[in-house]
PDB file of N, CA, C and O in Angstrom, chain B, residues numbered from 101:
ATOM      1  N   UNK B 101       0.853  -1.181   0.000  1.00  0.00           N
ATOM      2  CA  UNK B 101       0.000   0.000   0.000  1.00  0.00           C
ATOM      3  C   UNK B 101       0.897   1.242   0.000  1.00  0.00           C
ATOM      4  O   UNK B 101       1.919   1.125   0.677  1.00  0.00           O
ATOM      5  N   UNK B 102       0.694   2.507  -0.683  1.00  0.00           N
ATOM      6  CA  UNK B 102       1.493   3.073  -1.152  1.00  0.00           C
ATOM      7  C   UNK B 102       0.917   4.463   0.143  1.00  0.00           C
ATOM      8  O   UNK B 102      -0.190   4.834   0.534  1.00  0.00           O
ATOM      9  N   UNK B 103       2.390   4.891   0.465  1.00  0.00           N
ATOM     10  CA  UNK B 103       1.860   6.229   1.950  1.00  0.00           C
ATOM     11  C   UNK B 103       0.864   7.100   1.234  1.00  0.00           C
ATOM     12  O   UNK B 103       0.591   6.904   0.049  1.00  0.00           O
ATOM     13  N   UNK B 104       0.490   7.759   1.725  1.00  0.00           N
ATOM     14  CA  UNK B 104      -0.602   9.146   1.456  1.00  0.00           C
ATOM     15  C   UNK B 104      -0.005   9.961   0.553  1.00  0.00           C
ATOM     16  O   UNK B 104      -0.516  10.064  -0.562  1.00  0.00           O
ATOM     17  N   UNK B 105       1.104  10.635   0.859  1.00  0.00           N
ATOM     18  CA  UNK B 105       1.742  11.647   0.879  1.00  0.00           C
ATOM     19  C   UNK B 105       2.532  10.886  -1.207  1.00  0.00           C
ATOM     20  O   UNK B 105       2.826  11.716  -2.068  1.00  0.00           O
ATOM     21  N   UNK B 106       2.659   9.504  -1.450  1.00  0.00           N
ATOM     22  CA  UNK B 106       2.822   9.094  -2.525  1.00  0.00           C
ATOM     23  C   UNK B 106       1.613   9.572  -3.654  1.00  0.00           C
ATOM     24  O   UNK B 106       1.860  10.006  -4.779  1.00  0.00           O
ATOM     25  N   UNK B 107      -0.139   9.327  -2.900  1.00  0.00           N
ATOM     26  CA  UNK B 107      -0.494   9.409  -3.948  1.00  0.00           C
ATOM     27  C   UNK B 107      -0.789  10.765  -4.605  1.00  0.00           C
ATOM     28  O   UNK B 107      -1.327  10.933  -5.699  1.00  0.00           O
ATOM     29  N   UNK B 108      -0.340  11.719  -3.741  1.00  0.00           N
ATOM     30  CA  UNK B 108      -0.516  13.129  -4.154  1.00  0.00           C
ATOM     31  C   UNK B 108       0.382  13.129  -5.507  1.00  0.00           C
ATOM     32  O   UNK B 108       1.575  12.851  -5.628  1.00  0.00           O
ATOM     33  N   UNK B 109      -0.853  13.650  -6.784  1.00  0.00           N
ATOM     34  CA  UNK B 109       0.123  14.036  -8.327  1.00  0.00           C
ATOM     35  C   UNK B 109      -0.152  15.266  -8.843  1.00  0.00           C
ATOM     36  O   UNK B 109      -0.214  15.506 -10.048  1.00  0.00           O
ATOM     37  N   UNK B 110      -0.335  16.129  -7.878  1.00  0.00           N
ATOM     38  CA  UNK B 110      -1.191  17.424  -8.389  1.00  0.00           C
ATOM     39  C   UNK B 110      -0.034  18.614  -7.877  1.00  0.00           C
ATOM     40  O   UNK B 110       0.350  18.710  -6.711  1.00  0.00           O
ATOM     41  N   UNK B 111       0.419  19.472  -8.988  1.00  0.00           N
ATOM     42  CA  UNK B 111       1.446  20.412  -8.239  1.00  0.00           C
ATOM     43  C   UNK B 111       0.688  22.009  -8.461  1.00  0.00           C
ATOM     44  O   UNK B 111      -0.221  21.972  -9.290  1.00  0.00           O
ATOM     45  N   UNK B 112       0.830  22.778  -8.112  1.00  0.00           N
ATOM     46  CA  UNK B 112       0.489  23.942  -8.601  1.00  0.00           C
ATOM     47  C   UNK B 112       1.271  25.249  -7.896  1.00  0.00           C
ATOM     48  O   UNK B 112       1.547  24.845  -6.766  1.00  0.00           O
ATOM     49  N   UNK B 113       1.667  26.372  -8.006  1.00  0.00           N
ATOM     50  CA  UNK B 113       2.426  27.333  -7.518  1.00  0.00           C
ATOM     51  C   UNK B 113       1.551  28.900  -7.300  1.00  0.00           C
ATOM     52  O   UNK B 113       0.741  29.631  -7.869  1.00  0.00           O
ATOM     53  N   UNK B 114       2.204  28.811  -6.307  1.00  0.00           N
ATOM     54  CA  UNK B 114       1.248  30.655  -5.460  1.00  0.00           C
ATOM     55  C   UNK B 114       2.404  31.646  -6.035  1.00  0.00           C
ATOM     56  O   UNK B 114       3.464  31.492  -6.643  1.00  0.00           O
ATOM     57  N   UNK B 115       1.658  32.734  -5.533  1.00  0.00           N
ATOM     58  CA  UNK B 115       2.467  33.708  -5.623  1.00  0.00           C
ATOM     59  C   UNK B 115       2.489  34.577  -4.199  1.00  0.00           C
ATOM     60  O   UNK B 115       1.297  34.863  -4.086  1.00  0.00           O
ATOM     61  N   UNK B 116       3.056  35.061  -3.241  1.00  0.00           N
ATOM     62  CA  UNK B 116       2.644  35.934  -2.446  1.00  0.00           C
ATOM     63  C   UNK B 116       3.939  36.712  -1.703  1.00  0.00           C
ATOM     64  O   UNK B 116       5.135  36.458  -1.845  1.00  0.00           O
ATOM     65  N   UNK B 117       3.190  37.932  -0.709  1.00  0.00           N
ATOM     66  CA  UNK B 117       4.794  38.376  -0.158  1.00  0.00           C
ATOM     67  C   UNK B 117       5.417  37.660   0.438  1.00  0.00           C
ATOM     68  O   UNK B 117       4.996  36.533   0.697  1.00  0.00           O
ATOM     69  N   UNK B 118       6.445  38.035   0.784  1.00  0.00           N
ATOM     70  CA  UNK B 118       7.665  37.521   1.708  1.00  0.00           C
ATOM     71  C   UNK B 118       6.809  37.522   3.062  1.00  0.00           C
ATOM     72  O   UNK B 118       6.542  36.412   3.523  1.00  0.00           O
ATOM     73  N   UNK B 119       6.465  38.373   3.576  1.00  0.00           N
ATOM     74  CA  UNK B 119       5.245  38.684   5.052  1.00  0.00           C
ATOM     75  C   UNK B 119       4.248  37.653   4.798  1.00  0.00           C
ATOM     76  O   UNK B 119       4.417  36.767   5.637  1.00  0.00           O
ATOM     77  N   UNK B 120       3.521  37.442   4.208  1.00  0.00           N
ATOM     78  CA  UNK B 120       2.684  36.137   3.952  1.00  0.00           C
ATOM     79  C   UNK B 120       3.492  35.245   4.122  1.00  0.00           C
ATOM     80  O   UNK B 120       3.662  35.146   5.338  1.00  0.00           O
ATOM     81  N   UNK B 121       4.247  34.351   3.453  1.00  0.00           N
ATOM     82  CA  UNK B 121       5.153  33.133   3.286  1.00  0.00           C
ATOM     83  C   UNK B 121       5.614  33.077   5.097  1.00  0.00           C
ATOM     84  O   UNK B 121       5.476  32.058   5.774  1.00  0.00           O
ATOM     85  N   UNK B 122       6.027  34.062   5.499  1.00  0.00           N
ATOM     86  CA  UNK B 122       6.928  33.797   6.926  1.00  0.00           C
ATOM     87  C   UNK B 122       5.631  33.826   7.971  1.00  0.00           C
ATOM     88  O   UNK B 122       5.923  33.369   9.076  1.00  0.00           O
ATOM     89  N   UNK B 123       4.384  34.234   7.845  1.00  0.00           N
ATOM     90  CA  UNK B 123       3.231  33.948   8.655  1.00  0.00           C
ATOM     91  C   UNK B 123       3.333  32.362   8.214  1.00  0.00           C
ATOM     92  O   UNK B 123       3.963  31.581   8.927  1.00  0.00           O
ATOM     93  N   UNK B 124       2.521  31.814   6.706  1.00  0.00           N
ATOM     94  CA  UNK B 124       2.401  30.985   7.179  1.00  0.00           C
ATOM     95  C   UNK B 124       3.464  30.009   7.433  1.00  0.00           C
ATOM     96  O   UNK B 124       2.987  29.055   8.047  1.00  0.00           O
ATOM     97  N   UNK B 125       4.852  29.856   7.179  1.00  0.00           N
ATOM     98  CA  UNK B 125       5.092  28.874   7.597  1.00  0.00           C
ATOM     99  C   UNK B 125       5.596  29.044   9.005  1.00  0.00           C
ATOM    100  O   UNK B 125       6.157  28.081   9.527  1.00  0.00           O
ATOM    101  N   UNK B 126       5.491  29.886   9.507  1.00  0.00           N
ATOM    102  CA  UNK B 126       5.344  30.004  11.158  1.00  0.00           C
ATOM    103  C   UNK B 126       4.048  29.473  11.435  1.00  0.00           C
ATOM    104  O   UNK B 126       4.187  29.080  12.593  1.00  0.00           O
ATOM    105  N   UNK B 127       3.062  29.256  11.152  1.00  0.00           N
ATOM    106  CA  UNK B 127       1.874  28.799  11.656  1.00  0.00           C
ATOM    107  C   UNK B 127       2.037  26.747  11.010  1.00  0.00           C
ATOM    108  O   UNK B 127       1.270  25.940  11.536  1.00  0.00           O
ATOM    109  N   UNK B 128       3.038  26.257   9.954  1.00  0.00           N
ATOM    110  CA  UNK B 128       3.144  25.734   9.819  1.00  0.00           C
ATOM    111  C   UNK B 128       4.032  24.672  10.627  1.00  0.00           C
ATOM    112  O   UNK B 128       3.891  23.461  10.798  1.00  0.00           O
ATOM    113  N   UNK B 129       5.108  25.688  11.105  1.00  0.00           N
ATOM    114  CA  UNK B 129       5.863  25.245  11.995  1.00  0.00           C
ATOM    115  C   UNK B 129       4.922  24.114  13.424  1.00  0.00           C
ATOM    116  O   UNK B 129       4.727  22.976  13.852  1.00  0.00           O
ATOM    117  N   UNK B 130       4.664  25.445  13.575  1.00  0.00           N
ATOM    118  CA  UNK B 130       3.699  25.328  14.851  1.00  0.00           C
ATOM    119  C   UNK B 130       2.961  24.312  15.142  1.00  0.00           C
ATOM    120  O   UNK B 130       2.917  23.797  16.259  1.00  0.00           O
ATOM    121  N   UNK B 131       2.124  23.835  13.849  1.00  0.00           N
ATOM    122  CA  UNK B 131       1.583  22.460  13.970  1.00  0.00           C
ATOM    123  C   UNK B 131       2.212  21.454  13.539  1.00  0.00           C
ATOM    124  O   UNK B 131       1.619  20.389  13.709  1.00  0.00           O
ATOM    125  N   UNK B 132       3.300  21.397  12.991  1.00  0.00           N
ATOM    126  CA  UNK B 132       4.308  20.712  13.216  1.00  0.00           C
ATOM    127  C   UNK B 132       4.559  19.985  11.361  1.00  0.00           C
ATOM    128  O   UNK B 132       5.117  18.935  11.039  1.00  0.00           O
ATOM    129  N   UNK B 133       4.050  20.798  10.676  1.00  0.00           N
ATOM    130  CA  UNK B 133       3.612  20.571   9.696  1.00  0.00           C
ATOM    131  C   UNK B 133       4.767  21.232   8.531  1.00  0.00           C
ATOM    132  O   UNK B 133       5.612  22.064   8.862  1.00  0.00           O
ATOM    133  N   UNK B 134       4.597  20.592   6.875  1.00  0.00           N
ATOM    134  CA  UNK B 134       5.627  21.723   6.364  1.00  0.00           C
ATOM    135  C   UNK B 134       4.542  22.417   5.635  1.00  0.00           C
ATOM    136  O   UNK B 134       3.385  22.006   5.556  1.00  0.00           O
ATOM    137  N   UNK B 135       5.014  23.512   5.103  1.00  0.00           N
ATOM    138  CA  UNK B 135       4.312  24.529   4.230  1.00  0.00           C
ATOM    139  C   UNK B 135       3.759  23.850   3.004  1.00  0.00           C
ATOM    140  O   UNK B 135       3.362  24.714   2.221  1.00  0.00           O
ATOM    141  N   UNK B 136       3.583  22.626   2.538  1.00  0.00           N
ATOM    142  CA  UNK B 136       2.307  22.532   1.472  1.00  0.00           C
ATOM    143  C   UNK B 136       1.251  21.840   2.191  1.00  0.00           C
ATOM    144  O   UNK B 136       0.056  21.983   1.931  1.00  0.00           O
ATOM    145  N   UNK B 137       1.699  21.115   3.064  1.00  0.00           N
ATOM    146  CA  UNK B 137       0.693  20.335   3.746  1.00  0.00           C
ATOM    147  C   UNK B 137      -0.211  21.040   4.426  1.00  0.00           C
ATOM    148  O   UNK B 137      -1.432  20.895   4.369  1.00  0.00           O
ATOM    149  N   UNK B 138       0.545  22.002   5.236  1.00  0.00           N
ATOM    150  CA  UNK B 138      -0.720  23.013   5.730  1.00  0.00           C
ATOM    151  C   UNK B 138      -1.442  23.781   5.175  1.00  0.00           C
ATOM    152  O   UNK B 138      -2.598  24.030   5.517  1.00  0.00           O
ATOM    153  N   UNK B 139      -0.588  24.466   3.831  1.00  0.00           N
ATOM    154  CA  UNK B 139      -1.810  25.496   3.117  1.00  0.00           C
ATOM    155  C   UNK B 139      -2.784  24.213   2.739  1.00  0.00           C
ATOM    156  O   UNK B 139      -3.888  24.675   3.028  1.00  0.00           O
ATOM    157  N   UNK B 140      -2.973  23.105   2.345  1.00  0.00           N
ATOM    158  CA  UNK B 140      -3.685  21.990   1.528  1.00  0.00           C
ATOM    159  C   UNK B 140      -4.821  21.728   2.659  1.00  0.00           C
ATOM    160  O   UNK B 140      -5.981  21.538   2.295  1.00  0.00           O
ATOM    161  N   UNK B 141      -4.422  21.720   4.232  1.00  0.00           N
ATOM    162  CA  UNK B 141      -5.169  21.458   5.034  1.00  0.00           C
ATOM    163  C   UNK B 141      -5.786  22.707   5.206  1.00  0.00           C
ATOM    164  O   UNK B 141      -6.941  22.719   4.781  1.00  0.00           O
ATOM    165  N   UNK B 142      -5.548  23.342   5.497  1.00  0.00           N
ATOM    166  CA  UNK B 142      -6.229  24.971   5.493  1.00  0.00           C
ATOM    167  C   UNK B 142      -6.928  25.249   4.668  1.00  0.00           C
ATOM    168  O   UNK B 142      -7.934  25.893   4.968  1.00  0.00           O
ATOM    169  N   UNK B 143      -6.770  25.007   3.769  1.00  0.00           N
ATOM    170  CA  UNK B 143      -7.777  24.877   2.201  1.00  0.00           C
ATOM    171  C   UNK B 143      -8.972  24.024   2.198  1.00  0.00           C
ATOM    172  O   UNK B 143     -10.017  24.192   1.569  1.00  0.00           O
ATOM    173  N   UNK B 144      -8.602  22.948   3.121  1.00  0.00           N
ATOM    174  CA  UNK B 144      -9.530  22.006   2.513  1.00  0.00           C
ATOM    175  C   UNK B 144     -10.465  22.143   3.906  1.00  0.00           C
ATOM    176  O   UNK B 144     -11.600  21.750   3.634  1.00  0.00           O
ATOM    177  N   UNK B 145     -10.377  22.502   5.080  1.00  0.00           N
ATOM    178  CA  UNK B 145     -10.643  22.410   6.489  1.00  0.00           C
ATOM    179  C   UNK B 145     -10.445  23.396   6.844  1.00  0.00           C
ATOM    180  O   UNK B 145      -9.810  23.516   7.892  1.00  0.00           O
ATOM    181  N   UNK B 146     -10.996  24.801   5.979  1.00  0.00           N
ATOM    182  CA  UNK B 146     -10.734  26.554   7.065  1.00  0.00           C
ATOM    183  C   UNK B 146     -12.192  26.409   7.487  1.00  0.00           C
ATOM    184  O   UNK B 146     -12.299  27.290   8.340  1.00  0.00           O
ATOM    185  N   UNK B 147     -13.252  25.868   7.394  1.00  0.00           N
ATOM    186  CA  UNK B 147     -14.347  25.941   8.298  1.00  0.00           C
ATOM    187  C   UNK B 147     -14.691  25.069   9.195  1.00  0.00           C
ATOM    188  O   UNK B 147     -15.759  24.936   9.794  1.00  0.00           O
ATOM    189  N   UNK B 148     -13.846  24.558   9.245  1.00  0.00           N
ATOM    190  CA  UNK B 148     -13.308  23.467  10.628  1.00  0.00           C
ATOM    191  C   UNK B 148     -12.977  23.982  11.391  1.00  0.00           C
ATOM    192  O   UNK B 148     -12.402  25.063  11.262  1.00  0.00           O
ATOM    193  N   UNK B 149     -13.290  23.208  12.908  1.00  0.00           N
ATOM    194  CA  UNK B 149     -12.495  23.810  13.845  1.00  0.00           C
ATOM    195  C   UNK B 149     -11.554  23.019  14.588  1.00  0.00           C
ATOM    196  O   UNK B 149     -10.638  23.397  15.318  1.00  0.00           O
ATOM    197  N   UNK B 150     -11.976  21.714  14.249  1.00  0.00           N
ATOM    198  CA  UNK B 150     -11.118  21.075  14.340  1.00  0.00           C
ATOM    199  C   UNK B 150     -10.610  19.909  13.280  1.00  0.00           C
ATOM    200  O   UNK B 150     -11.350  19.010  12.879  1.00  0.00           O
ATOM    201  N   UNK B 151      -9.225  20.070  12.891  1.00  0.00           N
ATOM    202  CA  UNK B 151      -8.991  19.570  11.321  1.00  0.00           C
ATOM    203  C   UNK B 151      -8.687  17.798  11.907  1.00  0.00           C
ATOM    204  O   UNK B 151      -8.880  17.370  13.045  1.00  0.00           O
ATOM    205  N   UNK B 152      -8.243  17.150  10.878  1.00  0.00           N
ATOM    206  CA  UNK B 152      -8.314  16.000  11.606  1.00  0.00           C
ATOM    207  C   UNK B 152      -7.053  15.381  12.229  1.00  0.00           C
ATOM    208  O   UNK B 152      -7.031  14.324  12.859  1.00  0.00           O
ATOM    209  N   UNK B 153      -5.532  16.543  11.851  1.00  0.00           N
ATOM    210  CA  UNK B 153      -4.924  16.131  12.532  1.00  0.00           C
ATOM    211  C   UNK B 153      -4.986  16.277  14.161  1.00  0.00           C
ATOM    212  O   UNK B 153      -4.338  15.609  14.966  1.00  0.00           O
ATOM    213  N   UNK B 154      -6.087  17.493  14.494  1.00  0.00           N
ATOM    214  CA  UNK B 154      -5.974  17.633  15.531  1.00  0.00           C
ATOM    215  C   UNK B 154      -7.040  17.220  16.104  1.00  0.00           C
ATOM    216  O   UNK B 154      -7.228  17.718  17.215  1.00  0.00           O
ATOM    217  N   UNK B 155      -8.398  15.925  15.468  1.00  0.00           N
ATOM    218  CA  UNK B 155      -8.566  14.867  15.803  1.00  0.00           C
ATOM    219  C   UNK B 155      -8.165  14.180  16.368  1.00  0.00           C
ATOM    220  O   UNK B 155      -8.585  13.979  17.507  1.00  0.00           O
ATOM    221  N   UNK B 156      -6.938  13.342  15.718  1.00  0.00           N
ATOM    222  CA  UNK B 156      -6.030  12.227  15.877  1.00  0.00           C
ATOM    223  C   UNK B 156      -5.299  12.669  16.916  1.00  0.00           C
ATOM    224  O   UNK B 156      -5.128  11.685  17.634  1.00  0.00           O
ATOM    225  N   UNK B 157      -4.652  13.824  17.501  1.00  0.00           N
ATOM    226  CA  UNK B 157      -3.834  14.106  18.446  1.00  0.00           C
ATOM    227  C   UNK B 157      -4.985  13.850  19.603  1.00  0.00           C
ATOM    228  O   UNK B 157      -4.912  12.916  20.402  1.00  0.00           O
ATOM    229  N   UNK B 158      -6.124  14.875  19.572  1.00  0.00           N
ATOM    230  CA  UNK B 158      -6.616  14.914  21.023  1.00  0.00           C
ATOM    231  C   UNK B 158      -7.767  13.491  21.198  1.00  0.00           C
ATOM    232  O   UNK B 158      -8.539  13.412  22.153  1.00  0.00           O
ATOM    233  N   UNK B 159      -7.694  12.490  20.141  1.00  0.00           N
ATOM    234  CA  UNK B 159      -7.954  11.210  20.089  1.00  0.00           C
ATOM    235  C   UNK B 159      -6.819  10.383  21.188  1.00  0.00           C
ATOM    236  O   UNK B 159      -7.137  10.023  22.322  1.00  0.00           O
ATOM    237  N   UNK B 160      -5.262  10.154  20.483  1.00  0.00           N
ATOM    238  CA  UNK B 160      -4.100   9.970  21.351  1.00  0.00           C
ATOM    239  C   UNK B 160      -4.213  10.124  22.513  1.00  0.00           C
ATOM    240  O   UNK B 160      -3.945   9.207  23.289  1.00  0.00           O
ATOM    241  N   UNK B 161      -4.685  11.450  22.974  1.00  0.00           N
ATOM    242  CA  UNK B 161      -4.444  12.014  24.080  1.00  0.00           C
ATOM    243  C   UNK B 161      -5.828  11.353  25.215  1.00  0.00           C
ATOM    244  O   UNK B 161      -5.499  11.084  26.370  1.00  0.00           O
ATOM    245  N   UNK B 162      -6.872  11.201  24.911  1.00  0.00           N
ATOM    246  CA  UNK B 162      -8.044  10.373  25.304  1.00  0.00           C
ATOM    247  C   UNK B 162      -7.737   9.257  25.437  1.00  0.00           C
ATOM    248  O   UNK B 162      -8.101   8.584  26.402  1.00  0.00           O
ATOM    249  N   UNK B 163      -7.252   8.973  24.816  1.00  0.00           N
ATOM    250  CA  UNK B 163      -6.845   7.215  24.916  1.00  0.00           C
ATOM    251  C   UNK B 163      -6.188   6.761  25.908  1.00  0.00           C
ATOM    252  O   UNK B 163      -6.494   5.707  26.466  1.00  0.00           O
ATOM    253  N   UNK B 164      -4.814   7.786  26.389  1.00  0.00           N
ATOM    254  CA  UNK B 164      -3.342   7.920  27.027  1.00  0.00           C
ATOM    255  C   UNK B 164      -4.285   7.789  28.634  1.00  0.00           C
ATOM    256  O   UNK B 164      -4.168   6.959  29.535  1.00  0.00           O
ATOM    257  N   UNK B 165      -5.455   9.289  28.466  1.00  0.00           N
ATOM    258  CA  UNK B 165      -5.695   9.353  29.554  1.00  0.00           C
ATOM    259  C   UNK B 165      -6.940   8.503  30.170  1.00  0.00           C
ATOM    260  O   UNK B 165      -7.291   8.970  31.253  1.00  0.00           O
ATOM    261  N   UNK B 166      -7.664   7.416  29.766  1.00  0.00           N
ATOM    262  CA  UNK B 166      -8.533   6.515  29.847  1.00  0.00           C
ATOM    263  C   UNK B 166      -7.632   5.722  30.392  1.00  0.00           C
ATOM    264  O   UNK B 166      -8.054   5.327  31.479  1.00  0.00           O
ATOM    265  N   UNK B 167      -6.585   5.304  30.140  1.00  0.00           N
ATOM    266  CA  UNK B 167      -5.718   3.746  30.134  1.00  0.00           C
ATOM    267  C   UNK B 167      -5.212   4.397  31.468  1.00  0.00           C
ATOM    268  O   UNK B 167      -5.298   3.523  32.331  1.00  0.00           O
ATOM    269  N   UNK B 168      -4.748   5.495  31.976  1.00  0.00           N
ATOM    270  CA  UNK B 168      -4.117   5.826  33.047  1.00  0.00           C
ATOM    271  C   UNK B 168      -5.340   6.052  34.374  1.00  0.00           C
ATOM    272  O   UNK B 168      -5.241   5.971  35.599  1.00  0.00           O
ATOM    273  N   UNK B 169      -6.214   6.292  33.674  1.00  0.00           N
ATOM    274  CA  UNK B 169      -7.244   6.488  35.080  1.00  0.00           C
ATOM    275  C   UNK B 169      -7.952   4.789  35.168  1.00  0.00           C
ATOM    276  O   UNK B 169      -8.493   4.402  36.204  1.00  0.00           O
ATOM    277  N   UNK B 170      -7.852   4.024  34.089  1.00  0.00           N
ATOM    278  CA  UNK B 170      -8.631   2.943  34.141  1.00  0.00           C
ATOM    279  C   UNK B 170      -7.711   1.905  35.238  1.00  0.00           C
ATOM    280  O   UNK B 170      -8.233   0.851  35.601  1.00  0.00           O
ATOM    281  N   UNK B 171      -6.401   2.261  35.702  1.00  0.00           N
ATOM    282  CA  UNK B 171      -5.549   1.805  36.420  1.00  0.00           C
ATOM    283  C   UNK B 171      -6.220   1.736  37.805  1.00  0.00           C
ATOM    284  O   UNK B 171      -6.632   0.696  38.320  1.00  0.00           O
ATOM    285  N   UNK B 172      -6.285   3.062  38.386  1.00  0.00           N
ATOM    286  CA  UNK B 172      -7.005   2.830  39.630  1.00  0.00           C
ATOM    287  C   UNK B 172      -8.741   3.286  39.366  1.00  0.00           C
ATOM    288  O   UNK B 172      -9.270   3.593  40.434  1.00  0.00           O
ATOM    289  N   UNK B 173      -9.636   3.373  38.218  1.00  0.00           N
ATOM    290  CA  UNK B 173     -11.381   3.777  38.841  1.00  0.00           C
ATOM    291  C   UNK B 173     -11.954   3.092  37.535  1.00  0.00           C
ATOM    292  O   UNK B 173     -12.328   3.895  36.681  1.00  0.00           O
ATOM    293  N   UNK B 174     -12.099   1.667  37.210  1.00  0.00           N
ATOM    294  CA  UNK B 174     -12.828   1.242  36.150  1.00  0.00           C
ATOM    295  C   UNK B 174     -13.852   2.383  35.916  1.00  0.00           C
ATOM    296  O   UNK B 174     -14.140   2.795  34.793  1.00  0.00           O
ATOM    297  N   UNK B 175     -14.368   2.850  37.051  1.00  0.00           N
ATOM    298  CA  UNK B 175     -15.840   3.098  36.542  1.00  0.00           C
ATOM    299  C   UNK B 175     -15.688   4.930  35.911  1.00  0.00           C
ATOM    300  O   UNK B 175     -16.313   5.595  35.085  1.00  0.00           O
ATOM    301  N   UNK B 176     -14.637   5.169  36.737  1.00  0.00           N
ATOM    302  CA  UNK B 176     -14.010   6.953  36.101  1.00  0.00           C
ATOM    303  C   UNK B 176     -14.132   6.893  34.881  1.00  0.00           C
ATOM    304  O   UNK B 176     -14.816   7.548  34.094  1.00  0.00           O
ATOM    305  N   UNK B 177     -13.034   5.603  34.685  1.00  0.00           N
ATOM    306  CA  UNK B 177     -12.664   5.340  33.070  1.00  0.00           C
ATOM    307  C   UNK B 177     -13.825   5.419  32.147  1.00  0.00           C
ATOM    308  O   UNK B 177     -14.035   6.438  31.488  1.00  0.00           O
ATOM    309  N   UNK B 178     -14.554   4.410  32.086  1.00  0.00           N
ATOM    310  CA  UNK B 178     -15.677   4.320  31.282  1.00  0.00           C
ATOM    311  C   UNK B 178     -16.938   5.493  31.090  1.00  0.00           C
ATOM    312  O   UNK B 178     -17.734   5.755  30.188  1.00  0.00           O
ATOM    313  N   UNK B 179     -16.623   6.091  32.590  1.00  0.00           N
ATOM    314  CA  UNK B 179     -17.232   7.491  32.162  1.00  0.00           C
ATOM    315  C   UNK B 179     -16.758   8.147  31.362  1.00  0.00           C
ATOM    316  O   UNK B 179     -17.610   8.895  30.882  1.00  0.00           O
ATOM    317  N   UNK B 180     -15.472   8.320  30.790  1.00  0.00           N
ATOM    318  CA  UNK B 180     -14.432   9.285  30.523  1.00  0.00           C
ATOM    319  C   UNK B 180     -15.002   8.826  28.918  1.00  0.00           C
ATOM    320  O   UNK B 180     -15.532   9.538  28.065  1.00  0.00           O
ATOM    321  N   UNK B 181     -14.713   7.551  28.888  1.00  0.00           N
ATOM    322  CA  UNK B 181     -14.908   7.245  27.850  1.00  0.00           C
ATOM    323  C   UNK B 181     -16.083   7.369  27.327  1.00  0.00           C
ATOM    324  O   UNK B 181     -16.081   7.625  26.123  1.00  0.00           O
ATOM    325  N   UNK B 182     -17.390   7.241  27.990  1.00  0.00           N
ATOM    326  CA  UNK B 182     -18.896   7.291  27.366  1.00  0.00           C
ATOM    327  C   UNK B 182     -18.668   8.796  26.966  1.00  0.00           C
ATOM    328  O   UNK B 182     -18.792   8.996  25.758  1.00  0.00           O
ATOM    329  N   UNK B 183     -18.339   9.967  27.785  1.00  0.00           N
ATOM    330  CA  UNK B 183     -18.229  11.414  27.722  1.00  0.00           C
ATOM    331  C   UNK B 183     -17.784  11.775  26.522  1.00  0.00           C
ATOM    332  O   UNK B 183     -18.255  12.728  25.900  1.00  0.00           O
ATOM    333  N   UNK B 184     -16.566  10.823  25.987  1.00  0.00           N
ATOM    334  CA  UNK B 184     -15.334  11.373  24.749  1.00  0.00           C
ATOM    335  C   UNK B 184     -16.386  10.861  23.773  1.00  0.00           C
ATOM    336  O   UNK B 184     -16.917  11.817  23.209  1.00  0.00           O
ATOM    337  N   UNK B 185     -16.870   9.696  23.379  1.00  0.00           N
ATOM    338  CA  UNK B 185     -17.820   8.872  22.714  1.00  0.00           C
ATOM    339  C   UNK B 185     -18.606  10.023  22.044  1.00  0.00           C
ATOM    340  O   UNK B 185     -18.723  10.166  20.827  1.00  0.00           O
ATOM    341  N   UNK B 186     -19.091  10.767  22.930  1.00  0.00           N
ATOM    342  CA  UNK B 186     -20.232  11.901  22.869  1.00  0.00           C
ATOM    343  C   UNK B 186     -19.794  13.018  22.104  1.00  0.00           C
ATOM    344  O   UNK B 186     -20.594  13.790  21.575  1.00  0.00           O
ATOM    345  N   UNK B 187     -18.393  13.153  22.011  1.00  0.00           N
ATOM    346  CA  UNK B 187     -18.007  14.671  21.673  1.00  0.00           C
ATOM    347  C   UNK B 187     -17.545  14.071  19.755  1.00  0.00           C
ATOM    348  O   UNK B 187     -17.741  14.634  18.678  1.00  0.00           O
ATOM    349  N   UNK B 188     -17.081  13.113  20.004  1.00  0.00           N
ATOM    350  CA  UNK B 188     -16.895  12.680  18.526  1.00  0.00           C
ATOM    351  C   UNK B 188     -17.341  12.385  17.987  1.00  0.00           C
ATOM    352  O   UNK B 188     -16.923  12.268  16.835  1.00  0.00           O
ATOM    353  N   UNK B 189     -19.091  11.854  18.498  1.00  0.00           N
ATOM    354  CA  UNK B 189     -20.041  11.380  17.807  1.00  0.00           C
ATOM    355  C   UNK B 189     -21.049  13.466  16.969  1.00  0.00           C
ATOM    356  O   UNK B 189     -21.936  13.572  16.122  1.00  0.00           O
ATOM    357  N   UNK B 190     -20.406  14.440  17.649  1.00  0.00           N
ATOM    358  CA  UNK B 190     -21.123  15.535  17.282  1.00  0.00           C
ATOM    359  C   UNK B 190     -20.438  16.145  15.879  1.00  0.00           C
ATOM    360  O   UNK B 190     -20.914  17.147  15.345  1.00  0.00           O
TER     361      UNK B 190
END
């Protein structure tokens, strides 16, 4: 199976200032991202509020913290979890 990032065949070129370019790839930085990937996500997910990498992170992060409370309060846990259930199901 061939990565994601393989099946992209589409190139195309911007034009903009120097002040644009250093915003965004400071905002690119930031999410840890390089500068085509984020304008592409920004493009495709500016009326999002939450895009899906930052799904998958605060997914990770639910998970991390279920498995650590499920240590000492089964029943915390499964709350935690019915609660998260709820927010991803919206």
């Amino acid at each position: 199976m061939r990565a994601e990032y393989d099946k992209k065949n589409k190139k195309t070129s911007i034009t903009m200032t120097e002040e644009d370019f250093v915003v965004i790839e400071r905002n690119a930085r930031l999410k840890g991202m390089r500068v085509s990937p984020y304008m592409v996500d920004c493009a495709l997910h500016h009326d999002e509020t939450l895009t899906p990498e930052i799904r998958a992170k605060m997914q990770t992060i639910m998970n991390y913290a279920i498995a650590c409370v499920r240590q000492y309060d089964l029943t915390a846990a499964e709350y935690i979890h019915k609660e998260a259930m709820k927010i991803w199901s919206l």
